[in-house]
N, C-alpha and C positions, 0 to 999 in steps of 0.2 A: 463484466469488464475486467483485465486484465490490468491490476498495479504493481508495479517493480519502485524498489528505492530506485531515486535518483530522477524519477518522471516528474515533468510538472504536469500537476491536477489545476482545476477550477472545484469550486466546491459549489452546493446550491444557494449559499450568501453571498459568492462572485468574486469570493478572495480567488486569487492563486497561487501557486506557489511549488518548488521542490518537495517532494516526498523525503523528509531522511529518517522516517519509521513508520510501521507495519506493525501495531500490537494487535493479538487473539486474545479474547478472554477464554479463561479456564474455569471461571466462577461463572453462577446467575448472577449473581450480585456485584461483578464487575463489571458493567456495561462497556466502560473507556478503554479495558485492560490496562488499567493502572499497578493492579497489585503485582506482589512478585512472582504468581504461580503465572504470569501471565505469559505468552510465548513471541516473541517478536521474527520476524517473515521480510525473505528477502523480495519476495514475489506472493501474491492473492488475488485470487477469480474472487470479484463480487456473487457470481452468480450463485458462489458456495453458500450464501446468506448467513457467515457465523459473526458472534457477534464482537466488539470491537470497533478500533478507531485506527487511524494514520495521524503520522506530525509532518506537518508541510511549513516551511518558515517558522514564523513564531507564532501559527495558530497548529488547530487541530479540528478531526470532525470524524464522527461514522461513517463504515464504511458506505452504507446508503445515502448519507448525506454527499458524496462526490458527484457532480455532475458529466465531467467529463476528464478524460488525458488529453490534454494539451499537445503534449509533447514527450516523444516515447524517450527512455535513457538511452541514449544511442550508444555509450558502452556495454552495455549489457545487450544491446540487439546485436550488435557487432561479433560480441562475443560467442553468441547463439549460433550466427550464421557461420561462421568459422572453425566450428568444431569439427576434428576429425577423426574417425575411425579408425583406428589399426587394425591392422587381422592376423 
């Protein structure tokens, strides 16, 4: 599954909520990617299974723990489809 800031998720507790981060861990022993080596992502495939967490409102959760996208950021899809090529 594909998450971009700015989507709203549902998680598997049934919170939902806006995504306004995307952190990677860079350590084993940073599960959350809390530390600072940590890398934060405008956009993440679930299917990459690295490990990490999102902050949606005022919770948070693993990337595995999301159930679903609710609802894509529809500026950043816009943006997507809009893009054009010079030659």
């Amino acid at each position: 599954m594909i998450i971009n800031i700015g989507d709203t998720i549902r998680d598997n507790k049934g919170r939902e909520g806006v995504i306004t981060n995307i952190g990677i861990a860079t350590e084993p022993n940073d599960i959350a990617a809390e530390n600072d080596t940590a890398l934060n992502a405008k956009t993440y495939d679930t299917d990459l299974e690295y490990t990490g967490a999102i902050t949606f409102n005022s919770y948070w959760c693993y990337f595995g723990q999301i159930e679903e996208v609710i609802k894509k950021n529809e500026r950043r899809n816009n943006a997507k489809n809009n893009k054009q090529i010079s030659i």
